[in-house]
C-alpha positions in Angstrom: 108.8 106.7 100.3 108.2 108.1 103.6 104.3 107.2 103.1 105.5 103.7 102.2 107.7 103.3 105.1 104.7 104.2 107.0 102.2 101.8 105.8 104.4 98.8 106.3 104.5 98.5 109.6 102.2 98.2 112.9 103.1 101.7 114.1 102.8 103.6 110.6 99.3 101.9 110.8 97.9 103.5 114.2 99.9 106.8 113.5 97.8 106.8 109.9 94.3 105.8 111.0 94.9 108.7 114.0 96.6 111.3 112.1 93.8 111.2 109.9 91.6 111.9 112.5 93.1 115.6 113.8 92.2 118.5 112.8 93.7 121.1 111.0 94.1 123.7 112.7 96.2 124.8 116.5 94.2 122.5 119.5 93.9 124.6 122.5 95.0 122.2 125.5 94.0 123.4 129.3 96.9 122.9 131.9 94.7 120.9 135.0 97.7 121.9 137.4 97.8 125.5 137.0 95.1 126.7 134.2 97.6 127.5 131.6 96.8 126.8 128.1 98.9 124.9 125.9 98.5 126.0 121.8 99.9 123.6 119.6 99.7 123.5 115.6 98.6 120.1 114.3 99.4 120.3 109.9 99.4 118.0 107.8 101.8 114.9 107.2 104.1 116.5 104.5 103.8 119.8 105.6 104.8 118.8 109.6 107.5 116.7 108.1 109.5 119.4 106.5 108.7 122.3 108.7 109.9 120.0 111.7 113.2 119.0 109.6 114.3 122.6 109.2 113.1 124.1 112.5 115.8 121.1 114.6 118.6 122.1 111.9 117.8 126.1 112.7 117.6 125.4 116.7 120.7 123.2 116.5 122.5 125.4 114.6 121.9 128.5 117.2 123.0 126.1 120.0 125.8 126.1 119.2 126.6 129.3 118.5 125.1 130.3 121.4 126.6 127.3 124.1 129.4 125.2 121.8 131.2 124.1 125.4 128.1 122.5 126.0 128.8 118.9 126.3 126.6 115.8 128.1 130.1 114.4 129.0 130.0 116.2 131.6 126.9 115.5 133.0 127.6 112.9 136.4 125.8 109.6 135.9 125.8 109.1 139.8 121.9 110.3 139.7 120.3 108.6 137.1 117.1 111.8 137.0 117.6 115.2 135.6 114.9 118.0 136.9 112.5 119.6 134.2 114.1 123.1 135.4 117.5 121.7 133.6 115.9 120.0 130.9 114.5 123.2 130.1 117.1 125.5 130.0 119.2 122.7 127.9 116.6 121.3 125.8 117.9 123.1 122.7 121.4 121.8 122.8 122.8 119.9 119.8 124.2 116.4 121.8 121.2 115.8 124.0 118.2 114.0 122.7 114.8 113.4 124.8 113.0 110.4 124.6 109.4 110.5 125.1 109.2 106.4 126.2 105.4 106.4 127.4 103.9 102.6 128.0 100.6 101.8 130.1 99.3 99.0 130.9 96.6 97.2 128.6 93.6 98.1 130.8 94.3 101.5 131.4 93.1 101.8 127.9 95.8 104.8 127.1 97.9 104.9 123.5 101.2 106.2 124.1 101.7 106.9 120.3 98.2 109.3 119.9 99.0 110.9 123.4 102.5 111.3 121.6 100.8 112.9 118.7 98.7 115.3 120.9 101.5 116.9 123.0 105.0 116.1 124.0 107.9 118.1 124.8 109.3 120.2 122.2 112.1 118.2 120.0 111.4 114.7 122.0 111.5 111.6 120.1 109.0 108.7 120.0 110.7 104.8 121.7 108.3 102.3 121.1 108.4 100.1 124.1 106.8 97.4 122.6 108.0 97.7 119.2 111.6 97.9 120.1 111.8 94.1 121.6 112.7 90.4 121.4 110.3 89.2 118.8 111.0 85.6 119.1 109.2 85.4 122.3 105.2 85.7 123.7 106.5 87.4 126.6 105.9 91.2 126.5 108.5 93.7 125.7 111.3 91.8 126.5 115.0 93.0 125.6 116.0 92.5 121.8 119.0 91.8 120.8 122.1 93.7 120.4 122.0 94.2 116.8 118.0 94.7 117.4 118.7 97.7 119.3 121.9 99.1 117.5 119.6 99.2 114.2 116.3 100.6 116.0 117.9 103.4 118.2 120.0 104.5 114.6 116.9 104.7 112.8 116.0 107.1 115.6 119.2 109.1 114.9 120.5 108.3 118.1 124.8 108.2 117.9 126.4 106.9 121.0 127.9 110.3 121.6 124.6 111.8 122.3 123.1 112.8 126.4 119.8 111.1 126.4 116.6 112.3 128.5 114.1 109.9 128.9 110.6 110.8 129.9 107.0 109.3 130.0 103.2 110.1 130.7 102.9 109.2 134.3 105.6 110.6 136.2 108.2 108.1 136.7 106.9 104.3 134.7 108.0 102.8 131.7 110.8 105.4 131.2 112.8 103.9 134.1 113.1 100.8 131.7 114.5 102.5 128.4 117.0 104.1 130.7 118.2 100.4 131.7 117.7 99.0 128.4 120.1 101.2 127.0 122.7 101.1 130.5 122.7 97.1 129.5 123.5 98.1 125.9 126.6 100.2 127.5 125.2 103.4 127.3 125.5 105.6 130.4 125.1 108.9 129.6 121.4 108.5 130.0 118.8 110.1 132.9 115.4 109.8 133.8 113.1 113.3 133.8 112.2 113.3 137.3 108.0 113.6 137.1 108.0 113.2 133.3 105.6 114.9 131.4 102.9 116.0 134.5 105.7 117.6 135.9 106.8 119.0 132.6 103.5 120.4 131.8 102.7 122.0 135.5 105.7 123.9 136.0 104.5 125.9 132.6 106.7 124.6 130.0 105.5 124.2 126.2 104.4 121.2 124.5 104.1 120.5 120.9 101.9 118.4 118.5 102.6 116.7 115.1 100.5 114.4 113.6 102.8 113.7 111.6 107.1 114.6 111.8 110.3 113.8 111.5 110.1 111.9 114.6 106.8 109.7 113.3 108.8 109.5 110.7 112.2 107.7 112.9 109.6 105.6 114.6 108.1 103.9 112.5 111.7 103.3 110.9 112.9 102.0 114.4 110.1 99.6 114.4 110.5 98.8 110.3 114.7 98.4 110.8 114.1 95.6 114.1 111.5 93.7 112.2 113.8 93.1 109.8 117.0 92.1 111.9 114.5 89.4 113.4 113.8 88.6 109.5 117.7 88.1 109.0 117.8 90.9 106.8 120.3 94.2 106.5 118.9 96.9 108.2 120.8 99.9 107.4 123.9 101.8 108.5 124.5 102.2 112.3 125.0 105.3 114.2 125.0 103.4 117.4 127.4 100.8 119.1 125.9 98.3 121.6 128.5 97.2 124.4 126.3 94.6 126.3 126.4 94.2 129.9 125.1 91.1 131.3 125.4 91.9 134.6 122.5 94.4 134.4 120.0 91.6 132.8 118.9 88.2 134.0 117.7 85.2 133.2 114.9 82.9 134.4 117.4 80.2 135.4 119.9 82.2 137.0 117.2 83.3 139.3 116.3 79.6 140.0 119.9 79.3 140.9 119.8 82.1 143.3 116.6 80.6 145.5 119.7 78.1 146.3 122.7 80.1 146.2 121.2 83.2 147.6 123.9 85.5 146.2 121.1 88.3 145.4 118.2 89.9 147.4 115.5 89.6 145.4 113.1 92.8 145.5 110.0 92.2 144.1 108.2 95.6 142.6 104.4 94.5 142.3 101.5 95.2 144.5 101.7 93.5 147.9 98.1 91.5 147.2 99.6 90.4 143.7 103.1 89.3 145.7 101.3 87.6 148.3 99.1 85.5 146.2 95.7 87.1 147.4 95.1 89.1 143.7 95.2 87.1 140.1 97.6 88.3 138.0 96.5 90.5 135.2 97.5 88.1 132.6 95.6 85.0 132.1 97.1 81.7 132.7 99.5 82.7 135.1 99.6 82.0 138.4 99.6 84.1 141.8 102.1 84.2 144.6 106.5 85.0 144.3 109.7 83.9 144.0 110.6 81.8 147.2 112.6 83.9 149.2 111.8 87.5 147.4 110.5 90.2 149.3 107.8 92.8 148.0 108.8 96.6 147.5 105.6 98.1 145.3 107.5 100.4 143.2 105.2 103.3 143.8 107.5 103.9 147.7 110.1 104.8 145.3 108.5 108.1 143.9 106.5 110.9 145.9 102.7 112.1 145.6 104.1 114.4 142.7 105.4 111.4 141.0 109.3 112.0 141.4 112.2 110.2 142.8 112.1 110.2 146.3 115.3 111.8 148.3 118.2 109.8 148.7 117.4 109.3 152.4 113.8 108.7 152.2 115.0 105.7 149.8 117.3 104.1 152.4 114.4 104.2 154.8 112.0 102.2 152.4 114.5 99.1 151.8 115.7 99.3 155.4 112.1 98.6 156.5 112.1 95.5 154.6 115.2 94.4 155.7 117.2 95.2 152.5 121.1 95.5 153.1 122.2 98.3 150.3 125.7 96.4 151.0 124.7 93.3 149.5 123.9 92.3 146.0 120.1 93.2 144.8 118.6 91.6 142.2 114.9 93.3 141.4 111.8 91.6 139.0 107.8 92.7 138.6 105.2 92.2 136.1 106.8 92.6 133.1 110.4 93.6 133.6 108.6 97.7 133.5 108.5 98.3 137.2 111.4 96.6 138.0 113.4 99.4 136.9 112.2 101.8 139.0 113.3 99.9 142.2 116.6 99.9 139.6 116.5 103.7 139.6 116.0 103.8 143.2 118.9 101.7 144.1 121.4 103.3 141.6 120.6 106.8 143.2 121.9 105.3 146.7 125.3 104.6 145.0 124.1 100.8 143.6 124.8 101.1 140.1 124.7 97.3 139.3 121.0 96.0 140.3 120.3 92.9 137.5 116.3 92.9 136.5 114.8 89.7 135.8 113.8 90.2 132.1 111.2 87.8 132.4 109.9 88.9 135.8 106.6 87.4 136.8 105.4 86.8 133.3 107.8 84.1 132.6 108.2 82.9 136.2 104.3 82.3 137.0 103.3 80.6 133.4 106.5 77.9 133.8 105.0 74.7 135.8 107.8 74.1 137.4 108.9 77.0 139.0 108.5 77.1 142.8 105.7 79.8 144.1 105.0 80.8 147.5 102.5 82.6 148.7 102.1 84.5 151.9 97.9 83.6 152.3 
């Protein structure tokens, strides 16, 4: 069955074809921060599979022995990062679930699922960016729909009363979006690991392999369980309750509306040359410039050279210097709705806990012939 499950779907496809490809025996990785070596055991499918089942029911069940007033209820959601130093000492406890949520872009020729496969942190699930989206549309990624996500994130084994710690392979990227995608699908008792893996792996914590699991395993019935939905069929029993929030997502028309109406600054997270309309866009047939009226915050002045969330303070001084009032409304859009939500994260550790993104972001806005573009050349 599990094979089956596998071979059905896009994702069972790659993880096959790459799983076939390790080796049998522990892979020695070298730590480029601080020379440490990493020894992880990559076994076969089966074998992975039911070793990983009863090693999380063992850990669990010492957890809570060991910590039972452990609880991520009481975890504040005012700073939407958590520090590898906590995620560390808690990793093991039974209502907390990391996420490892690792997108790149297309040229940066990276596969989130192999790097996945090679080395993540210890217990951490796989969320398929791209798999777990709207597939009635060409755009990238975009947000499914409710009953897309309920079914996806309870193939995962995701229950609304679980903590979730969301992490990905550059620092801060792509898991600054599954923390809002599941904030807009009412879930708040979800952070950010400030630095992601790098930082993960260079203050000397473990990382594991599996070429195949448990968590292969919940993947590919995530992406198996939305393909369905979008099929109109049942999908399963859910574990997880959406409570959408549509004030956290919007829509290419409703950012039409506010070039008029103005009720939103519009932040703009892509590269000044891109924003300007001095670089093509890295999609073809779109075209260059912004939305009239928007201002350009590259997303990379949110984080520091180590690839974390800069201080509250420093964050203040980066809007200010655009002229960004953190009393008014913000409304923030990129490439791809991706980068969008790290402006989102910025803003929502300053106290602004409602930032919209614009779903569509530049993707949808730049291919439409009759949206307005400016350009600053």
């Amino acid at each position: 069955m599990a094979s089956s499950l596998l071979s059905r779907t896009l994702l069972g496809h790659r993880l096959i074809r790459f799983s076939s490809s390790l080796p049998q025996n522990p892979l020695i990785f070298s730590n480029l921060f601080n020379k440490r070596e990493f020894r992880v055991q990559a076994e076969s499918y089966h074998t992975t599979y039911k070793a990983s089942g009863q090693h999380s029911r063992l850990m669990a069940s010492a957890a809570i022995e060991t910590r039972s007033n452990f609880s991520t209820q009481s975890l504040s959601t005012n700073d939407p990062v958590v520090s590898v130093d906590w995620l560390h000492a808690n990793l093991r406890e039974p209502d907390l679930k990391v996420l490892d949520a690792s997108w790149y872009m297309p040229d940066e020729q990276r596969n989130p699922i192999q790097e996945y496969q090679v080395a993540h942190i210890p217990g951490a699930l796989f969320f398929d960016v791209d798999g777990i989206s709207d597939r009635t549309t060409k755009l990238p990624h975009m947000l499914p729909s409710e009953e897309g996500f309920a079914v996806s994130v309870s193939a995962l084994g995701i229950h609304n009363k679980d903590g979730l710690v969301v992490y990905d392979g550059k620092g801060i990227f792509s898991a600054a979006r599954v923390w809002w995608m599941f904030r807009v699908f009412g879930h708040d008792r979800v952070w950010v690991l400030d630095g992601g893996l790098p930082r993960w792996r260079s203050s000397g914590y473990d990382v594991e392999s599996s070429a195949s699991s448990d968590a292969i395993l919940k993947a590919s019935a995530a992406s198996d369980a939305i393909e369905k939905v979008y099929r109109g069929q049942t999908a399963g029993p859910l574990t997880f309750q959406t409570k959408f929030q549509p004030h956290l997502v919007w829509t290419l028309d409703q950012v039409r509306r506010n070039i008029e109406e103005k009720t939103h600054q519009h932040i703009d997270a892509r590269s000044k040359p891109r924003f300007d309309g001095a670089a093509p866009e890295p999609r073809k047939g779109i075209r260059s410039g912004h939305v009239p009226g928007s201002k350009c915050i590259p997303f990379p002045q949110m984080l520091d050279a180590s690839q974390t969330l800069l201080p509250a303070e420093e964050l203040k001084k980066r809007f200010n210097e655009e002229g960004i009032s953190l009393e008014r409304p913000v409304l923030t859009s990129c490439g791809t709705g991706v980068t969008a939500c790290i402006l989102a994260l910025g803003l929502h550790r300053l106290g602004k806990t409602d930032v919209p993104v614009y779903d569509g972001s530049w993707t949808e806005w730049g291919a439409e012939s009759d949206t307005p573009v400016d350009t600053s050349s």
